[in-house]
C-alpha angles and dihedrals in degrees: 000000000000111000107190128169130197114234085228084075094077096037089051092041081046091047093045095053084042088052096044075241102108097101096052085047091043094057101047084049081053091050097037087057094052093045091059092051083055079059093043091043084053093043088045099057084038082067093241121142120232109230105183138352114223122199120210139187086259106022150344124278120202124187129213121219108230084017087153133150089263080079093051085133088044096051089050085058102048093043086060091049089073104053085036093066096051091052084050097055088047095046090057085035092067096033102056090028096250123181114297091240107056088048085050093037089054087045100057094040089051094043092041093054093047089057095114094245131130127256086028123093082272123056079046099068095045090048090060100040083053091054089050082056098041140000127294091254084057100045093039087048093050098040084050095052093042092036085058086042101055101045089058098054090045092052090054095048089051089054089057094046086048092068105055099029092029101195122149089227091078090047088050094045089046088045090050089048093059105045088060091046093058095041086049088058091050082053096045085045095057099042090048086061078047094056100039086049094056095041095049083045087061091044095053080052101059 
C-alpha cells in the first residue's frame, strides 16, 4: 500500500511550534488519524481494498482500489465512519472526564468533516446521495457550485472570527480549504470535458 506525505505537513507543524500552538495541533493530527481508520475499518468489512494512505497538513486521506460509482451506498457508509468515530470519542470523553482537549479536538474534527464540502466527509456524502437521486453529471455539477459557495461564505465568516480570536489555525485551516477547493475545480473542470466528449460522441452516433 502507497504511504505519501505532503511537504505542508512539516511548514504547518513549523508554524504551529513557532506559534506555542504544536500540541493542540499534535493531538487533532492523533484524532484525525484515527477518524480516517473509522473510514478504512468501514471500507475493510465493505470488502473494499485500500490502495494508498495520503497525509495532509489537517488529516489523513486513504484511497480505496475499484472505489466506482457502482458502491455509491458503500461510499455513504464509509464517508459517516469518519465523523462517527469522532462522536463516538466525545461521547466516552464525557463520559469517563477525559481531557478537554481531546472532547474539543473530536468535535471540531467531527463538525469540520460534516461541513458539506467537497472533498470532506461531507460533501461527500451529499454528493452520493445526489448521485442515488440523479446522474453523476447532475450531482458532480451541483457539489462543485455549493462546494465554491460555501467556501466563500466561510471565508467570510473566518475573517470575521480573525478578528476577534486572532489565531493563525483558523487562517491554515482557511488556506487548506482553499487549496482543495481549487484542486477539486480543476477536477470538476476536467470531468465536465469528459462528460461534453462523450456526449458529442452519442450524438455523432445517432
Amino acid at each position: 500500500m502507497r504511504i505519501r506525505i505532503n511537504l505542508q505537513v512539516f511548514i504547518f507543524a513549523i508554524i504551529f511550534y513557532l506559534t506555542k500552538q504544536i500540541r493542540i495541533y499534535t493531538i487533532l493530527m492523533i484524532f484525525a488519524f484515527i477518524h480516517e481508520l473509522g473510514h478504512l475499518l468501514a471500507g475493510i468489512l465493505m470488502g473494499l481494498k485500500a490502495k494508498g494512505i495520503d497525509i495532509m497538513p489537517f488529516g489523513v486521506s486513504i484511497n480505496f482500489e475499484d472505489y466506482s460509482n457502482k458502491y455509491i451506498a458503500k461510499k455513504i457508509i464509509i464517508a459517516i465512519a469518519g465523523p462517527l468515530v469522532n462522536i463516538i470519542i466525545v461521547i466516552l470523553g464525557v463520559y469517563n472526564n477525559w481531557e478537554e482537549e481531546i472532547i474539543y479536538s473530536n468535535i471540531l474534527i467531527g463538525l469540520f468533516n460534516l461541513i458539506p464540502l467537497y472533498p470532506l466527509d461531507g460533501g461527500r456524502i451529499l454528493k452520493y446521495i445526489m448521485q442515488l437521486a440523479t446522474n453523476s453529471k447532475e450531482a458532480e455539477m451541483m457539489t462543485y457550485k455549493l462546494s465554491n459557495i460555501l467556501i466563500i461564505i466561510l471565508t467570510l465568516i473566518s475573517s470575521i472570527g480573525i478578528l476577534f480570536i486572532q489565531n493563525i489555525g483558523i487562517v491554515l485551516i482557511l488556506a487548506y480549504l482553499w487549496v482543495l477547493i481549487i484542486q477539486e475545480n480543476k477536477k470538476y473542470k476536467l470531468k465536465m470535458r469528459i462528460f461534453k466528449m462523450i456526449s458529442n460522441e452519442e450524438k455523432l452516433l445517432l
